[in-house]
N, C-alpha and C positions, 0 to 999 in steps of 0.2 A: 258874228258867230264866235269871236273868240271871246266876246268878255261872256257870254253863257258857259264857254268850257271852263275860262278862269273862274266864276262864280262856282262853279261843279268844283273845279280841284279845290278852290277854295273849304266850300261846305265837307268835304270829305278829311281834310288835313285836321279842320278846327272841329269835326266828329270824334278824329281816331287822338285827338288829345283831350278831347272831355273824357274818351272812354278810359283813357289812362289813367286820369286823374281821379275817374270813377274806381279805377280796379286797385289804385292808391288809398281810397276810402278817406280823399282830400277836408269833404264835409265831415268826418267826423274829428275830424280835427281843428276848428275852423278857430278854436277858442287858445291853441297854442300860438306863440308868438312865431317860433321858425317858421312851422306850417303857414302859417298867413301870410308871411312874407314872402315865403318859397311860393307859394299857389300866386298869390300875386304876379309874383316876376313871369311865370310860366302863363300866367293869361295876357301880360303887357308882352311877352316874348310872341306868344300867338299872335297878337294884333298885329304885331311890325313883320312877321311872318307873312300872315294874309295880304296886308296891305300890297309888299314886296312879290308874293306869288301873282296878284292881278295884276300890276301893273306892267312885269315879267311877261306875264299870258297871252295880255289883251294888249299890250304895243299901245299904237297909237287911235286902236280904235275905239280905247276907252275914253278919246276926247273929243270924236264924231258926234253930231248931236245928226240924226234921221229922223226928219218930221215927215 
């Protein structure tokens, strides 16, 4: 049950920064050099985010396998 929640908090953390990055108007910039850089580091900054919120979440029962 817990890695469903951490997949939820997940999906909602890595929503409310696309929607940022949306209200940023990130795409229209995608051709400047800061911009690309800057959005880059902010989507590798998500990843390491998520990764760390599940693993956080879901303990050790993210390495139970239930057949």
């Amino acid at each position: 049950m817990k890695t469903k929640l951490a997949l939820l908090v997940i999906t909602l953390f890595t929503g409310l920064v696309g929607y940022g990055l949306y209200l940023l108007d990130v795409g229209s910039h995608h051709q400047e050099i800061f911009w690309a850089l800057g959005s880059s580091l902010a989507f590798l900054v998500t990843l390491l985010i998520d990764v760390w919120l599940f693993f956080t979440i879901a303990g050790e029962e993210a390495y139970q396998w239930n057949v």
